[in-house]
C-alpha positions in Angstrom: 39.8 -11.0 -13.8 38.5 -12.0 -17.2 38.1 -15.4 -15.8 35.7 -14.2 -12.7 34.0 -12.3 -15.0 33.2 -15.0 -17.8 32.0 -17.3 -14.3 29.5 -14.6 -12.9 28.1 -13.8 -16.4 27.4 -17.9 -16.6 26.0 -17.6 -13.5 24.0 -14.6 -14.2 20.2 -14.9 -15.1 19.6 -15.0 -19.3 18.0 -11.6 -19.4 16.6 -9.0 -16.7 13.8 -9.0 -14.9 11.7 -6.2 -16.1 10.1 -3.8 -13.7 6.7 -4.0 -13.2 4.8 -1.2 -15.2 4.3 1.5 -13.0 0.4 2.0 -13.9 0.2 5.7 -12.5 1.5 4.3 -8.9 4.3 6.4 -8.4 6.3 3.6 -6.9 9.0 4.6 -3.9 11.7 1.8 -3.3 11.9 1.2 0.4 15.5 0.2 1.2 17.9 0.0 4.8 17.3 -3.5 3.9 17.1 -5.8 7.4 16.1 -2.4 9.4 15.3 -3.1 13.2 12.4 -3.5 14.0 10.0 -1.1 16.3 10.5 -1.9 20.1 8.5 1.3 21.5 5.1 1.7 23.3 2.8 -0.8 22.4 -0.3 -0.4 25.0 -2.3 -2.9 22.8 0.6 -5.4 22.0 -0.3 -5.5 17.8 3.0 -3.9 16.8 5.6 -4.8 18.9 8.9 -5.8 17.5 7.2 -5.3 13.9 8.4 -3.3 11.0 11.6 -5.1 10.3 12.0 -6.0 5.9 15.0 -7.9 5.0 14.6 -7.1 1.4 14.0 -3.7 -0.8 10.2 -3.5 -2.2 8.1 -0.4 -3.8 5.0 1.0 -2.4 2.9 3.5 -4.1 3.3 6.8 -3.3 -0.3 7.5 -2.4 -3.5 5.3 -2.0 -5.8 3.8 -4.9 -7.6 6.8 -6.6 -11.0 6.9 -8.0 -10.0 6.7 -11.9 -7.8 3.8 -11.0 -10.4 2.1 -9.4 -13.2 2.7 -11.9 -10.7 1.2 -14.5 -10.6 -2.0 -11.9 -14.4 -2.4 -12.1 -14.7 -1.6 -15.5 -12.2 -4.3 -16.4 -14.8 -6.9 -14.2 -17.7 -6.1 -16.5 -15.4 -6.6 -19.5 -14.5 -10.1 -18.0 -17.9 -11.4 -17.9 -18.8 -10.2 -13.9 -22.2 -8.1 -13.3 -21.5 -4.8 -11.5 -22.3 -5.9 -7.7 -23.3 -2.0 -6.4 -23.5 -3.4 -3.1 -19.9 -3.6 -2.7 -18.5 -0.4 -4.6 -16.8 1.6 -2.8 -18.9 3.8 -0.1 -17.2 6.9 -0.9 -14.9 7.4 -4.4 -15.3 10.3 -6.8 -17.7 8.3 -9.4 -20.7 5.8 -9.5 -22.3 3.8 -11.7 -24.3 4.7 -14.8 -26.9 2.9 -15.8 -27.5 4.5 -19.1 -24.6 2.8 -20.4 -23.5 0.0 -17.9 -20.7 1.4 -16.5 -18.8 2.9 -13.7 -17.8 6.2 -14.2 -15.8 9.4 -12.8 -17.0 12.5 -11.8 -15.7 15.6 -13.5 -12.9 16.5 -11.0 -12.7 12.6 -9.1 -9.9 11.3 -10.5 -7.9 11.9 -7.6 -10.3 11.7 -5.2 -9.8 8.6 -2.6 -11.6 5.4 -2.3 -13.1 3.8 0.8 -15.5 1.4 1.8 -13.3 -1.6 0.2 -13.0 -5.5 1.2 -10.0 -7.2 1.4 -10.8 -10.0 -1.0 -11.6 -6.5 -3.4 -7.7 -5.2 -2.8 -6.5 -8.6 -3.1 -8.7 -9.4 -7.1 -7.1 -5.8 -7.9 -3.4 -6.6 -7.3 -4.4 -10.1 -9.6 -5.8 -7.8 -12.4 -2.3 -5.7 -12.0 -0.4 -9.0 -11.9 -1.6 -10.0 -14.7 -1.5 -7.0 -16.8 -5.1 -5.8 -16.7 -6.2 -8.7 -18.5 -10.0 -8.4 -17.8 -10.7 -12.2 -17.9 -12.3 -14.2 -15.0 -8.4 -16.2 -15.0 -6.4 -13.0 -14.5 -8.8 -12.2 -11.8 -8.6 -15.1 -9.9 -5.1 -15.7 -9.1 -1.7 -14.2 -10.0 -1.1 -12.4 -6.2 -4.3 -14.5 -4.4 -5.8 -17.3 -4.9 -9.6 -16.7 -4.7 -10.1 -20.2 -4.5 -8.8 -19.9 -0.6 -11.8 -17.3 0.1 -14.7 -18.8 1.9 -17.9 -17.5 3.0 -17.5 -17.7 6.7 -15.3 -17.6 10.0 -12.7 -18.8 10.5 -11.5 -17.3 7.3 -9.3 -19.9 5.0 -8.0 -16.7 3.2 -4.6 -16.7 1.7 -2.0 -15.5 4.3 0.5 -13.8 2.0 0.9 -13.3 -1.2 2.0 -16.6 -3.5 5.6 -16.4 -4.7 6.3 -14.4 -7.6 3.9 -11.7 -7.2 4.2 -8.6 -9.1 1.8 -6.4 -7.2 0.6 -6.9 -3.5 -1.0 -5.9 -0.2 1.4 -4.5 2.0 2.2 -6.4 5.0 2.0 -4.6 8.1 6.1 -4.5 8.9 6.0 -3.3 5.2 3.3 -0.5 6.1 5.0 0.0 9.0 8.0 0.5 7.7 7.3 2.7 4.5 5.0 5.1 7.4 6.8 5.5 10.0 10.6 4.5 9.7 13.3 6.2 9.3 16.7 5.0 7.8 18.4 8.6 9.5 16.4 9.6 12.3 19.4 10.0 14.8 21.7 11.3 11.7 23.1 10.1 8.6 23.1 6.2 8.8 21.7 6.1 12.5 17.6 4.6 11.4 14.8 4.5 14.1 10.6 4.8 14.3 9.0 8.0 14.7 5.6 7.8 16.3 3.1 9.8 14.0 3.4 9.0 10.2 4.3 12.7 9.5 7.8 11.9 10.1 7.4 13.6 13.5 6.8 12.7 16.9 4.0 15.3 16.9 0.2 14.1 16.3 -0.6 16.1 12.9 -3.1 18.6 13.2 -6.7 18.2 11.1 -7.4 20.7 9.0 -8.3 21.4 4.8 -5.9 21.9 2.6 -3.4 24.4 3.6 -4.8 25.1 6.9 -3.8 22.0 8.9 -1.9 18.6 7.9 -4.6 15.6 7.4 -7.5 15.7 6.5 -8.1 12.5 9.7 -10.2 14.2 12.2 -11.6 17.1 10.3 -14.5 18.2 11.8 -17.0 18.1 9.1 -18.9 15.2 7.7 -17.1 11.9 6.6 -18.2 12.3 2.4 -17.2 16.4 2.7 -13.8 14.8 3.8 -13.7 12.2 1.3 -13.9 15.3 -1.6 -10.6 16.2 -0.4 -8.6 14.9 -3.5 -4.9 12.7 -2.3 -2.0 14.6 -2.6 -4.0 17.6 -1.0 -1.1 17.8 2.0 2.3 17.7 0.0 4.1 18.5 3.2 2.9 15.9 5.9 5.6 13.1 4.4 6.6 9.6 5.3 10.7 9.4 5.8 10.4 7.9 2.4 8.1 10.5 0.9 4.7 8.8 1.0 1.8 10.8 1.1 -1.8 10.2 2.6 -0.7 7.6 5.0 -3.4 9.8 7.3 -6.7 10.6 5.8 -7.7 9.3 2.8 -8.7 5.6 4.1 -7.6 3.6 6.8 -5.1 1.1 4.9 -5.5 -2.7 4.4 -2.3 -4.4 5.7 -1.9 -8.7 4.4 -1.4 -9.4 8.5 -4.0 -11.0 10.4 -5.3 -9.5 14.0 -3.9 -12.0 16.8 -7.0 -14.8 16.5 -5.4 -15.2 13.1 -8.8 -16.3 11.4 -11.1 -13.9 11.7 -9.7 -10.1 11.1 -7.3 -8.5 8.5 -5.0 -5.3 10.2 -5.6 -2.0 8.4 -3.5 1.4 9.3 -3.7 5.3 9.0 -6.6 7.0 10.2 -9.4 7.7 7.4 -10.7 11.0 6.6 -13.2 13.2 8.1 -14.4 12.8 12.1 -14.4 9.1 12.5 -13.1 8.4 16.0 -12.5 5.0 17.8 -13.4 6.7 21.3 -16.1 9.0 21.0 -15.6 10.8 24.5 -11.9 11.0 23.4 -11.8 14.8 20.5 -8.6 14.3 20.0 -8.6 10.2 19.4 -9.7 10.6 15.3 -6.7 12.8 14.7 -4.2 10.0 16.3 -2.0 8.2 13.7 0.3 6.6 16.3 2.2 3.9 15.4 0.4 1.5 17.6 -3.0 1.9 16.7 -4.3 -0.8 14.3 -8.0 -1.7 13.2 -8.8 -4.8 11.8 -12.1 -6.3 9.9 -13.1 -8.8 8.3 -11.8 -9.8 5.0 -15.1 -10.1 3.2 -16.2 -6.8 4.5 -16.3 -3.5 2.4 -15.9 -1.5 6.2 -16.9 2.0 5.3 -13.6 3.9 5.9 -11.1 1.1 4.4 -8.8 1.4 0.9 -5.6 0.1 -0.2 -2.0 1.2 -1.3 -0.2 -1.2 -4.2 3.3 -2.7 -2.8 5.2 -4.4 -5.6 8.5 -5.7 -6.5 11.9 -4.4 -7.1 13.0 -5.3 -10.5 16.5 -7.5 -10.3 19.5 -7.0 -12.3 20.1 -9.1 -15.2 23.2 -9.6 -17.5 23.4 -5.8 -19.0 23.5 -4.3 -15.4 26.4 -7.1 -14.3 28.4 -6.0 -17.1 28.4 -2.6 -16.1 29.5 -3.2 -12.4 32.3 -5.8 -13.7 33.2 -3.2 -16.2 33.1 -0.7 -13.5 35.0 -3.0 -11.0 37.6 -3.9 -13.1 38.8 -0.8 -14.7 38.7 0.7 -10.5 41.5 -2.6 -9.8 43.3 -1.6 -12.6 43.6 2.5 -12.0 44.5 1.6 -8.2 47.5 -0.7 -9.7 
């Protein structure tokens, strides 16, 4: 045994990988690693067969919030970037003040949700986490993305997925998918499948404030009164995995690209407040199913779009093989 050992530790990596700092996320580990994939109703044929992850990953447990954000654009001033007011967020609990150059939260925003972000803005943000909120132009530029891919224009040349090595990402949509609306024991312990709303239910949730009803998606009052409805507002409407705000908040940006492949970027969840797809459908704005996907442009801030940070799970390194050899070994040796 001392012989297998000695081989595994030489084959082991010098040191371990460290975890990504957390940064406020809250990070939940997604595992059922190699789930199956979703195989229900698809009446629009986006998310058939999607949702399978044959690795473990960590998604934040709620969207981007206001004070993280500000920090963001902050950083961009520091790096040498003039504040471009045309593409901050359309709603966030802050602005910009021009007394002293810089963005700012409003007493009591902190936790209030973003929306009204691009793509290309998600994907600069997980290069400033990647690169460990350096605010230079560099750590801006690549680390997750390469901006250098992002051109002005249709077809868009953006980058498909995020380059190897990434800390911090965009979700892809089986990884949305799959943090939002699988479960690893729907049918008991063990037995996984997809429930249809993202409340871990098969029941549309029902609109409503805070305490009164279970997303603020389809509230009937106007879109920036829903907006001032801070995340974390509806601690019981849960992911299987315990996510919250995967309805209201924003609708979530997603790495997949619509079917054309060159011209839309997926987002999913429903946004806050009484946006609705179908106008002569009431009850359409409220709908979280699992099928429903809307998609935009990747150079578009879209009014009712944010982001939730995906990042890796931190691999064991010599320290935690020694333990499970340890471990091993002294089980062989009791069961002698």
């Amino acid at each position: 045994m001392k012989r297998l050992a000695l081989l595994a530790l030489a084959a082991a990596p010098a040191s371990a990988q460290p975890a990504p700092p957390d940064y406020g996320f809250n990070f939940i580990t997604i595992g059922d690693v190699g789930n199956p994939g979703y195989t229900g109703p698809d009446p629009d044929g986006h998310v058939f067969e999607h949702g399978s992850v044959g690795y473990e990953y960590r998604i934040a447990r709620t969207e981007v919030t206001t004070a993280q954000y500000v920090e963001f654009l902050n950083g961009q001033i520091d790096a040498g970037l003039k504040p471009n007011l045309a593409f901050a967020p359309l709603y966030m609990g802050g602005g910009f003040d021009f007394g002293n150059g810089r963005w700012v939260v409003s007493p009591g925003g902190d936790r209030l949700p973003i929306a009204g972000v691009s793509w290309r803005s998600a994907a600069i943000f997980m290069n400033w986490l990647h690169n460990g909120k350096v605010n230079t132009i560099e750590a801006l530029s690549s680390g997750a993305y390469d901006v250098s891919t992002f051109n002005s224009s249709s077809p868009y040349t953006d980058q498909s997925t995020r380059s190897p090595g990434a800390k911090y990402w965009i979700p892809s949509l089986d990884e949305w998918m799959k943090a939002a609306h699988y479960d690893p024991d729907r049918y008991g312990p063990g037995e996984g499948g997809w429930w249809n709303f993202n409340n871990s239910s098969d029941t549309m949730p029902v609109p409503g404030l805070p305490g009164e009803g279970d997303t603020s998606a389809g509230l009937q009052i106007a879109d920036d009164l829903a907006f001032a409805i801070p995340l974390e507002s509806y601690p019981e409407t849960t992911t299987p995995w315990g996510l919250l705000d995967t309805s209201g908040g924003g609708g979530e940006w997603t790495e997949d690209w619509r079917r054309d492949g060159v011209v839309y970027r997926v987002w999913q969840g429903n946004a806050a407040g009484r946006t609705t797809w179908n106008p002569l459908d009431p009850f359409s704005h409220s709908i979280d199913e699992i099928w429903r996907i809307g998609a935009e442009r990747p150079n578009f801030p879209f009014a009712l779009t944010t982001f939730r940070v995906a990042s890796l799970v931190p691999m064991p390194g010599v320290g935690s093989l020694l333990i499970v050899l340890f471990a091993t070994t002294n089980t062989r040796r009791r069961s002698r």
